[in-house]
N, C-alpha and C positions, 0 to 999 in steps of 0.2 A: 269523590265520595270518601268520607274519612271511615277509614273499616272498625279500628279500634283506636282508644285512649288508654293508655295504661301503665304501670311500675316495668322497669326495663326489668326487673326478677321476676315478677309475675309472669312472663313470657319467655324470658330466657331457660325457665327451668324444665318448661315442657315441652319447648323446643329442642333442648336439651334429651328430653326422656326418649321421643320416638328418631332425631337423625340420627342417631349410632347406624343404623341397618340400614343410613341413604349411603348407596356406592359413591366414591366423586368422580367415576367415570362409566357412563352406563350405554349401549344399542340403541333406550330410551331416553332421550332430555328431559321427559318428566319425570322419569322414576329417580333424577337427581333435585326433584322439588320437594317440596312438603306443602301439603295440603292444608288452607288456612279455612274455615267454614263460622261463620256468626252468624247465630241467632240468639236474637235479643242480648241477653248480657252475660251468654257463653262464646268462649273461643274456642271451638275443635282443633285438633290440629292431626292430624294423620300423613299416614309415610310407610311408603312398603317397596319391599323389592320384588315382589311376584311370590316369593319363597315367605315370606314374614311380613305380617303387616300390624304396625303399633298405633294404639289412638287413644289421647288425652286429651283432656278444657281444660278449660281455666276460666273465672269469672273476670268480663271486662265492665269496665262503665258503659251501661247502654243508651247509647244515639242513635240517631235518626240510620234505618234502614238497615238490613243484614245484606250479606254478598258472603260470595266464595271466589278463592282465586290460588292458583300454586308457584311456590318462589323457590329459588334456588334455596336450600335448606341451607349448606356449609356455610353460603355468601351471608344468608340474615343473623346465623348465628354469629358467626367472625363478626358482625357488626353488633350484633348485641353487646358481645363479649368487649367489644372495644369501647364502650360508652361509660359514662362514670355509674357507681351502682346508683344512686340515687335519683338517676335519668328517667323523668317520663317518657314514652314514645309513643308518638303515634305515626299508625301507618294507612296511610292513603292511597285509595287505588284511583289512577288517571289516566283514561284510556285503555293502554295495554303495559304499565307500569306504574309498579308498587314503590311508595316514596316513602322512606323509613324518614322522621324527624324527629329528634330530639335534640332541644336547647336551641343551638346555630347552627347544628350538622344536619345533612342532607343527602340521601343516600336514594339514586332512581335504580331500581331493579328491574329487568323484564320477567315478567312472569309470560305462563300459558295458563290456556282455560281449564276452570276447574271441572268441567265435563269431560274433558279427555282421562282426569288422572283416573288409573285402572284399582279400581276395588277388587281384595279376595272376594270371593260367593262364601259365605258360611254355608259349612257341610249342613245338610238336614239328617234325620233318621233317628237312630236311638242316642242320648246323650246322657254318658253317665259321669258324676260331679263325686269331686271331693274338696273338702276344704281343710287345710292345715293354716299353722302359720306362716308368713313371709320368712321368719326364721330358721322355721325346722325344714321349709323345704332349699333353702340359700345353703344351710347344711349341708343337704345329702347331695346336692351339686357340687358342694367346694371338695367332699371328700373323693368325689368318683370322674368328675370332669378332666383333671388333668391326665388321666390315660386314655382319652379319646385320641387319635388319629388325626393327622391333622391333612394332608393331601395322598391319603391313600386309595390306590385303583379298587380296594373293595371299598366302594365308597357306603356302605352301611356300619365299618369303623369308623367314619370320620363323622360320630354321633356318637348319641348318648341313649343307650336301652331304660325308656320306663315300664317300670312292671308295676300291673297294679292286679291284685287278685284277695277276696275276703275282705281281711279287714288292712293287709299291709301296703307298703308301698315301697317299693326298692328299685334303684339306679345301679346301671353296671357300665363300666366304660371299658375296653380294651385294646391296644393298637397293634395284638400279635404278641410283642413282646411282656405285656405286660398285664394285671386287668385289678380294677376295682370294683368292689361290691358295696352298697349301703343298703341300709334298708330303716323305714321307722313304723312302729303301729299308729292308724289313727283311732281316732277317739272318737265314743259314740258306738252305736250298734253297724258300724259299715258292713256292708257283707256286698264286694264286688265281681263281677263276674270276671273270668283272667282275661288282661288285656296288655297287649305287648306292642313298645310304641317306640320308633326311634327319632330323636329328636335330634336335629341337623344343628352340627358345628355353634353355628353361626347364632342360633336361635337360647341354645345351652349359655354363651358366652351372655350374650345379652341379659338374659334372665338375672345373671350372677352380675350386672353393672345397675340392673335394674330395680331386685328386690331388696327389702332393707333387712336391717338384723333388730327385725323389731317384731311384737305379739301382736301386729296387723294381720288381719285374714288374705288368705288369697284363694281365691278360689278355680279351681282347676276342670276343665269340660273335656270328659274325651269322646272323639266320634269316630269316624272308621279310619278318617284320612285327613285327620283337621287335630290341634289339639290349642284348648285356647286358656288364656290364663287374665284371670281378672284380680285386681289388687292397687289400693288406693282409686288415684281418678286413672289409671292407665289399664288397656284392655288390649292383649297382644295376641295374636293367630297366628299358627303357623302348621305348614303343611309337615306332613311324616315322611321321612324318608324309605321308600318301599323296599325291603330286601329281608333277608332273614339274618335274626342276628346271632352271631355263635352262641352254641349250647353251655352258658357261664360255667352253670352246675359241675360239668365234668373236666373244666381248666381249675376248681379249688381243689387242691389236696385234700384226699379225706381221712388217709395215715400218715402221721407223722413221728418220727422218732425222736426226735431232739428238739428241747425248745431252750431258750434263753430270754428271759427279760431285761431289757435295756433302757437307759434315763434315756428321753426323747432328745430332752435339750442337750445333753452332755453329745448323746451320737453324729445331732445335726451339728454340732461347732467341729465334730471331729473330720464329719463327710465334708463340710465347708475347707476347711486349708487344707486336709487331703485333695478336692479336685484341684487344687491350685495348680498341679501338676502333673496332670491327669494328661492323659495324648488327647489333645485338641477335638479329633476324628470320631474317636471311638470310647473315652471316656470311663476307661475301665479301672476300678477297684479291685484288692484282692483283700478280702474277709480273711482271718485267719481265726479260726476260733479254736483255744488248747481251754483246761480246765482252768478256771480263775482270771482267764486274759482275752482279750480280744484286739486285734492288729488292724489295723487297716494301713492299707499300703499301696502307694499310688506312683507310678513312673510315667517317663513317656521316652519321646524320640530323641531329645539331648542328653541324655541318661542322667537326669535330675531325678529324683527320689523323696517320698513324705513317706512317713512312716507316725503311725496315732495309736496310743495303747490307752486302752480302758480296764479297769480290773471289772470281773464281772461273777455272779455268782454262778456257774454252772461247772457240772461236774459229768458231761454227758462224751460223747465219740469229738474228735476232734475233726478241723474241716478246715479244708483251706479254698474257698470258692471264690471266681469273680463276678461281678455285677456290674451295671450302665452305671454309674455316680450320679447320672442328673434322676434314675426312675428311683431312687431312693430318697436325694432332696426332695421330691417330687412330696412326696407321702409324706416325709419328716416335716417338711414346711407345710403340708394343708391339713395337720391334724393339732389337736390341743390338748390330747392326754399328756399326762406326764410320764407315762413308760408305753413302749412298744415290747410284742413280744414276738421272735422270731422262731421259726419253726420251720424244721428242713429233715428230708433224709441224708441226702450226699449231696457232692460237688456238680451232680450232672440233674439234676432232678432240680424243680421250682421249688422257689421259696416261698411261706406265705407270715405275711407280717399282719399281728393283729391287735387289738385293744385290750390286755387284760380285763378280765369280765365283761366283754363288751362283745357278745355274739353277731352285733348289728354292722359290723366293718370289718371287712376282709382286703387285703391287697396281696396280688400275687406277680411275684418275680421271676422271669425266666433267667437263668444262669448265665456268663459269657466266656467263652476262654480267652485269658490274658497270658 
């Protein structure tokens, strides 16, 4: 039974969209497949790990009959990926294996049934929507994602907090040592009820490979324990991570005594050959800030030494503090202002760095002793 005809891009690209979130080694054999579904002269394709489940078409030439069947995802895509781009393929299913061909190549897969592969349940109850751009919300994940958590026991940091309440929408990411804040107005008369949601690691990373930087809509559903996001022909679900997330509000500084503005790009070339020689371990900077100057100065275990001076305009207490080097590239690399502004009491108290006029990004540093 020949299941599709079709452009090897037309198929690789959405096979492409939902295996990011197939494991290549899973408890389950299925949940290392993907879900192939025809009817008439769409191709479904779906794939989930229990935690995330993604699903895209694609239009194929329509022949004789639909079927459903599930293939090792990595193996079809590796074979896609290996074909010339202008390869037609078609895939055939015979018996209990799926025959990829294109041109003179021949490739038998075994599949399993596509009755066994495990569907989420879409949560029911109250569902309340918002819709931005694919842009504006790739944003406020690029700015708050990188202080998420990445294997830690409180496992509600190794996520991403969405806040949705009125008319706003703000992301907060924190790993203990560090935390980011975004937030954006939508548009429209929204008025939403507060709703606090944490979105697991895995699901935050995706979103960011998946959304484009383009003024496509995406539309966003949230339910009690489900949160799901629809955009282009792809439609992905994912369950919430249950736990309480710290209380952001009172990790931001709300007095601060001394602030400094700083060229973004100047600082990140200065942090770049500064870590060069940073102690491998632990990564540490010392900030020196006197009036007109500002030091960064970087050592480690061979007693190698960088030393980076920037002239700067401030005329405030002077400070000599250290910092992680990498949670500062961190920020410096996923923002696109042209100046950052820094704001501190003293050497033992958190810093927070923030956008000139730009109330809507916040990033806050905890100090380190070098």
């Amino acid at each position: 039974m020949v299941l599709i005809k079709t452009q090897r891009d037309s198929l690789l690209a959405p096979l492409q969209s939902v295996s990011g979130i197939v494991e290549k080694k899973h408890t389950l054999p299925i949940l290392s497949n993907v879900l192939l579904e025809k009817h008439g002269d769409r191709l479904t394709l779906l794939a989930t790990d229990i935690e995330i489940q993604i699903t895209t078409s694609t239009p194929v030439a329509s022949n004789e009959g639909d079927g459903a069947v599930t293939v090792g995802a990595r193996k079809l895509q590796d074979i896609l990926r290996s074909l010339p781009d202008s390869a037609e393929v078609s895939l055939n299913l015979e018996e209990k294996r799926l025959q990829v061909k294109a041109g003179k190549s021949r490739f038998n897969l075994q599949t399993l049934p596509a009755e066994d592969f495990p569907r989420m349940a879409l949560a029911d109850g109250e569902i309340h929507k918002i819709v931005v751009t694919q842009k504006q919300f790739r944003r406020l994940l690029a700015q708050t994602q990188f202080a998420m958590a990445a294997q830690d026991v409180r496992y509600y940091l190794n996520g991403l907090l969405i806040l949705a309440e009125g008319n706003e929408l703000r992301t907060v990411a924190t790993d203990g040592h560090r935390l980011a804040y975004a937030s954006m107005q939508l548009e429209g008369d929204t008025d939403l009820p507060r709703q606090e949601m944490i979105l697991p690691r895995k699901t935050v990373l995706e979103l960011s490979r998946l959304l484009a930087d383009s003024d496509e809509l995406l539309q966003i559903e949230l339910t009690s324990n489900q949160i799901r996001f629809q955009f282009g022909n792809i439609n992905l679900v994912s369950k919430l991570i249950d736990g309480k997330f710290p209380d952001y509000e009172r990790v931001i500084p709300a007095a601060l005594k001394n602030f400094v503005t700083l060229n973004r790009a100047a600082l990140l070339q200065s942090m770049v050959r500064a870590a060069i020689l940073t102690n491998e371990k632990f990564r540490g900077v010392r900030l020196v800030l006197t009036p007109g100057s500002l030091k960064i100065i970087a050592a480690n275990a061979e007693q190698e030494e960088a030393q980076e001076e920037i002239e700067v305009e401030y005329v405030g207490d002077a400070i000599d503090v250290g910092f992680n080097v990498g949670y500062l590239l961190d920020v410096l690399n996923n923002s696109s202002a042209e100046s950052i502004e820094w704001g501190f009491n003293d050497a033992n108290s958190s810093a927070l760095l923030t956008i000139p006029g730009n109330e809507r990004f916040k990033y806050v540093v905890m100090p380190m002793r070098i």
